[in-house]
C-alpha positions in Angstrom: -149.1 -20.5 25.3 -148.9 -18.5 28.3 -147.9 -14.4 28.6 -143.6 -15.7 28.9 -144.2 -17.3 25.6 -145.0 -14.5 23.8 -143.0 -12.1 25.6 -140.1 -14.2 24.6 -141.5 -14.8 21.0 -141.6 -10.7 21.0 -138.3 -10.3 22.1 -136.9 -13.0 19.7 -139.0 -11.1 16.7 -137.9 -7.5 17.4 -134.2 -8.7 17.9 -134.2 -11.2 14.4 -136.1 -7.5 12.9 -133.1 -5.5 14.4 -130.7 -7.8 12.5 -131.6 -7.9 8.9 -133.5 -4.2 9.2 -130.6 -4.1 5.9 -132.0 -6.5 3.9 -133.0 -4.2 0.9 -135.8 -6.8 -0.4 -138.0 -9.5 0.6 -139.4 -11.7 -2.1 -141.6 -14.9 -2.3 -143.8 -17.0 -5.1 -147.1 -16.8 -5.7 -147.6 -19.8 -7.2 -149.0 -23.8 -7.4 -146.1 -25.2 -6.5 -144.8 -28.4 -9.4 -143.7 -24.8 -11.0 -139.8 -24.6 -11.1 -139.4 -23.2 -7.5 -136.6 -25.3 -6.6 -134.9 -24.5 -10.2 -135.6 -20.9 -8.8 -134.3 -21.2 -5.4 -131.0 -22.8 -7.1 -131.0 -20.0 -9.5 -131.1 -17.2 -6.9 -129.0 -18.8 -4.4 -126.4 -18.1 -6.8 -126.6 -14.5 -6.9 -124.2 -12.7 -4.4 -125.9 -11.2 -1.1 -128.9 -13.6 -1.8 -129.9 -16.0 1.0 -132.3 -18.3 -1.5 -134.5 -21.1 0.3 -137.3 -23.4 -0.6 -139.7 -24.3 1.4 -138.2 -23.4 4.6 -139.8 -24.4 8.3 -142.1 -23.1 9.0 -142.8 -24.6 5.9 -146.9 -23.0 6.7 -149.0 -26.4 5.4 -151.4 -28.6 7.5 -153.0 -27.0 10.6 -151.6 -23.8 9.2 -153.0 -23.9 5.9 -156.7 -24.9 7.6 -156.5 -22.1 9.9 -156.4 -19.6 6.4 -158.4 -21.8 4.3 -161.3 -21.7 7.4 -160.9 -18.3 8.7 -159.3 -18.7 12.2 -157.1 -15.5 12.1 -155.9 -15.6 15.7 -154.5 -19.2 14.9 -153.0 -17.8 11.8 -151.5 -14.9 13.5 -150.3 -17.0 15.9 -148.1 -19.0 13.4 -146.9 -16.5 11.4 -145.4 -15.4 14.7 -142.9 -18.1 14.3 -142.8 -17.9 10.6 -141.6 -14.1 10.8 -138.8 -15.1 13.4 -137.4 -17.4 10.5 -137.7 -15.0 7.6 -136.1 -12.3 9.3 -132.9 -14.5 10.6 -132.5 -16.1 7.6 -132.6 -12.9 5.5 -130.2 -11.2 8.1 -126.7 -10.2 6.8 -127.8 -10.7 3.2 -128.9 -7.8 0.6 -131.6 -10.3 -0.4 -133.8 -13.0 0.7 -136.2 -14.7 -1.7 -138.1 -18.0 -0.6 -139.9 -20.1 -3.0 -142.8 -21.5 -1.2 -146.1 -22.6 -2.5 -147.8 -22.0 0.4 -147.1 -18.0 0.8 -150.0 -17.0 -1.6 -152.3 -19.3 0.1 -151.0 -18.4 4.2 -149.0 -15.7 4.8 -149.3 -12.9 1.8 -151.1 -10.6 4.6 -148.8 -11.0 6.7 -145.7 -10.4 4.5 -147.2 -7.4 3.1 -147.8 -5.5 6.8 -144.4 -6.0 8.0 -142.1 -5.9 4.5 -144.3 -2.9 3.0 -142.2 -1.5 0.5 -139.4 -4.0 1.2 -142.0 -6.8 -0.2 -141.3 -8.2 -4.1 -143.2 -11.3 -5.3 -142.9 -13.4 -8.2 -145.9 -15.1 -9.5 -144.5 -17.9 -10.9 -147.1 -20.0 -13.4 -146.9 -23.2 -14.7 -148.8 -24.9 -17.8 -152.5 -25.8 -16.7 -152.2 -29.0 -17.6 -148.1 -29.7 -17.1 -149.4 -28.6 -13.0 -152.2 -30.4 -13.3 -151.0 -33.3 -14.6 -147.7 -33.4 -12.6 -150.0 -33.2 -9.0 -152.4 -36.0 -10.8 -149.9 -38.9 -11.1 -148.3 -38.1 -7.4 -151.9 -38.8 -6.2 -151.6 -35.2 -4.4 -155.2 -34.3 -4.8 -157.4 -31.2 -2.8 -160.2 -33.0 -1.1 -157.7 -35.7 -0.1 -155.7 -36.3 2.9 -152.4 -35.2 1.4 -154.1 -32.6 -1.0 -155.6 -30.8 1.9 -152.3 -30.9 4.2 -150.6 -29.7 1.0 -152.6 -28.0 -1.6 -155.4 -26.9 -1.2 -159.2 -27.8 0.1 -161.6 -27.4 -2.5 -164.2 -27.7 0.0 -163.3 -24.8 2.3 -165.3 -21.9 2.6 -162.3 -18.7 1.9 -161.8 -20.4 -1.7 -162.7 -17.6 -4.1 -164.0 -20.6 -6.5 -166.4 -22.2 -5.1 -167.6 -25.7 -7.0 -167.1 -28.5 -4.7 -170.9 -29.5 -5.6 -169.8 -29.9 -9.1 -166.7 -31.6 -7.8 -168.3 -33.8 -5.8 -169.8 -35.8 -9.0 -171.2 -36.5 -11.8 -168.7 -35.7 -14.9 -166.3 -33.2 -13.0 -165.6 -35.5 -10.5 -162.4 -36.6 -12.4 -159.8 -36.3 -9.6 -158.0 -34.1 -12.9 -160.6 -31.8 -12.5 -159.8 -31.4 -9.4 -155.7 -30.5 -9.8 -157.2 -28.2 -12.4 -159.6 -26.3 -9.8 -156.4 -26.0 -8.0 -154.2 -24.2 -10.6 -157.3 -21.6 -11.5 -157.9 -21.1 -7.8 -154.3 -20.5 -7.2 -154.6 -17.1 -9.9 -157.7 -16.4 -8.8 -156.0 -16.0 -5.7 -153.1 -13.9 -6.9 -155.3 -12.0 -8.8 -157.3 -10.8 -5.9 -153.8 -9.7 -4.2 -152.7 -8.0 -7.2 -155.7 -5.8 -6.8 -155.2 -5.2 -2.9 -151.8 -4.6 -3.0 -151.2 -2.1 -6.0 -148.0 -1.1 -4.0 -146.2 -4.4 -3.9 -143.8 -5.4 -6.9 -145.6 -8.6 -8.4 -144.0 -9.6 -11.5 -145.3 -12.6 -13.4 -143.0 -15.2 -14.6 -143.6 -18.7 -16.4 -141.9 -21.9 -15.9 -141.0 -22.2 -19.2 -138.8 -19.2 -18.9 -136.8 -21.1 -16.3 -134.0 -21.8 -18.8 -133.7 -18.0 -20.1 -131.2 -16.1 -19.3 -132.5 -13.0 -21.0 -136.1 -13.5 -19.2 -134.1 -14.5 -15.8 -132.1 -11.1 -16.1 -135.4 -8.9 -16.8 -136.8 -10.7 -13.8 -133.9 -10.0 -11.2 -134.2 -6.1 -12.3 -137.6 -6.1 -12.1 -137.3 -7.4 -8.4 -134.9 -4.5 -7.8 -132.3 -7.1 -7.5 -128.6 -6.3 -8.6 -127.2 -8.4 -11.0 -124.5 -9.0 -13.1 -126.0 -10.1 -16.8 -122.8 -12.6 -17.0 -123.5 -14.4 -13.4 -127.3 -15.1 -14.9 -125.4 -16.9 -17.5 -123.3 -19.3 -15.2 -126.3 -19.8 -13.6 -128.2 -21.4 -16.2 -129.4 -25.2 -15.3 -131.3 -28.7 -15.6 -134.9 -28.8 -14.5 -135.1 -29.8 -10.3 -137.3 -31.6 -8.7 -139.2 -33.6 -11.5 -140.1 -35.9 -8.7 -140.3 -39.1 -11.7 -139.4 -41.6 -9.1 -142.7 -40.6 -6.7 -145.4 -40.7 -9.5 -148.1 -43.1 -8.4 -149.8 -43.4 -11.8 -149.4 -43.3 -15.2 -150.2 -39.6 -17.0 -153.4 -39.0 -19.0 -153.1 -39.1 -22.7 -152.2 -35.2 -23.7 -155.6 -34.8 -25.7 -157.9 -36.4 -23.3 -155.9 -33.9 -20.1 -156.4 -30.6 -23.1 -160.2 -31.8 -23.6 -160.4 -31.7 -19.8 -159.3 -28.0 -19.5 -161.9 -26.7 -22.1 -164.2 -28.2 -20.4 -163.3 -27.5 -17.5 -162.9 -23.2 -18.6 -166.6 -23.4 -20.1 -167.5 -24.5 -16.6 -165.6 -21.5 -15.0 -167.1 -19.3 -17.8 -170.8 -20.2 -16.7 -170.1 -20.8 -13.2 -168.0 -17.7 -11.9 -166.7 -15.8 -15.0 -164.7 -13.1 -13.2 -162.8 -15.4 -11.4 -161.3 -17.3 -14.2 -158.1 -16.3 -15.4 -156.1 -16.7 -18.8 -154.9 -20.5 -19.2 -150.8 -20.5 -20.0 
């Protein structure tokens, strides 16, 4: 990319900036993804002034996701670049923009947080453990793989906060389940850590299973500082998205073996790295 690119890529950012300088607030998921975020997206879209995506383009995986998993920051600068032209001319004209994208907590949080400052909400959106776990399991989307890395997360990598991949690697953790599961306690370890360095950012924390409450679903738009009418959350109320039944490769664990997995798999946090492992759902 020579000195034109960027000057237009400047010029293209401050004028896409200038535009939707209105937008009152910017808000994302932290979150595994195989969480509810399309039910989300669906769910906000339907709220008047919101522009609601999922998983927009720059969607931020692949050689985007290696750049912040490996610490190249100039690469990762680099394509946020683009990513922030996007936001900002997507959001423009609307009172609200929220985008439901796994790959935000594990990109682009930094980023988000220098140029939305106060502007910035995010939703940490959790899923069950094991309904994650399991979910990633039989759609053969596992870190370490091909797909897992492009998608999810390395468990290799050195920027993970927890950092087993010789446990992993074999012997009796290395279960491809135990590897989803790494994955979803990485993920809050991750949120976790932002929640602590950015004390001035709106995080609010809600669970999948909540997807279907319209009391919960009101509390959350207010607590996002997002107007609502408590009669519109109603009408917005819904069917699960995105259960993805016609893509799963393999047939689910039985429940008690995948619940005898997780305790294990916590006592092995416990020993291993106890302040990085957070409260199972």
């Amino acid at each position: 990319m020579d000195r034109s690119d960027f000057g237009r890529i400047a010029l293209a950012r401050w004028y896409a900036a200038v535009r939707a300088r209105k937008v009152e607030r910017l808000i994302f998921t932290a979150t595994t993804g195989r969480s509810g975020t399309l039910t989300l997206t669906k769910i906000f879209a339907g709220i008047p002034c919101c522009r609601a995506l999922h998983e927009p383009a720059p969607i931020m995986n692949n050689e985007v996701l290696r750049a912040a998993s490996y610490g190249d920051q100039r690469a990762l600068d680099r394509f946020y670049r683009i990513k922030s032209i996007n936001i900002l001319r997507a959001a423009a004209g609307h009172r609200y923009y929220l985008e439901a994208n796994h790959l935000f907590i594990k990109t682009f949080v930094a980023h988000a947080a220098r140029e939305f400052g106060n502007r910035l909400a995010i939703i940490h959106l959790v899923g069950r453990p094991v309904e994650v776990a399991m979910s990633l399991y039989r759609l053969q989307v596992l870190p370490g793989s091909e797909s897992g890395n492009r998608w999810l997360l390395d468990y290799r990598a050195p920027l993970n906060r927890i950092r087993i991949a010789d446990v992993l690697d074999g012997g009796e953790f290395s279960h491809p389940f135990y590897k989803v599961l790494w994955y979803w306690f990485e993920i809050e370890a991750r949120v976790a850590e932002w929640r602590r360095r950015l004390p001035a950012v709106r995080f609010v924390r809600f669970e999948t299973g909540w997807l279907n409450d319209p009391e919960r679903l009101y509390a959350l738009a207010i607590a996002l500082g997002v107007a609502v009418d408590r009669r519109q959350i109603d009408s917005l109320i819904g069917v699960r998205e995105n259960k993805k039944e016609h893509e799963k490769l393999i047939a689910p664990l039985p429940r008690e073996e995948a619940d005898r997995m997780l305790e294990r798999f916590v006592a092995l946090l416990q020993q291993r790295c106890p302040l990085e492992v957070p409260t199972a759902v």
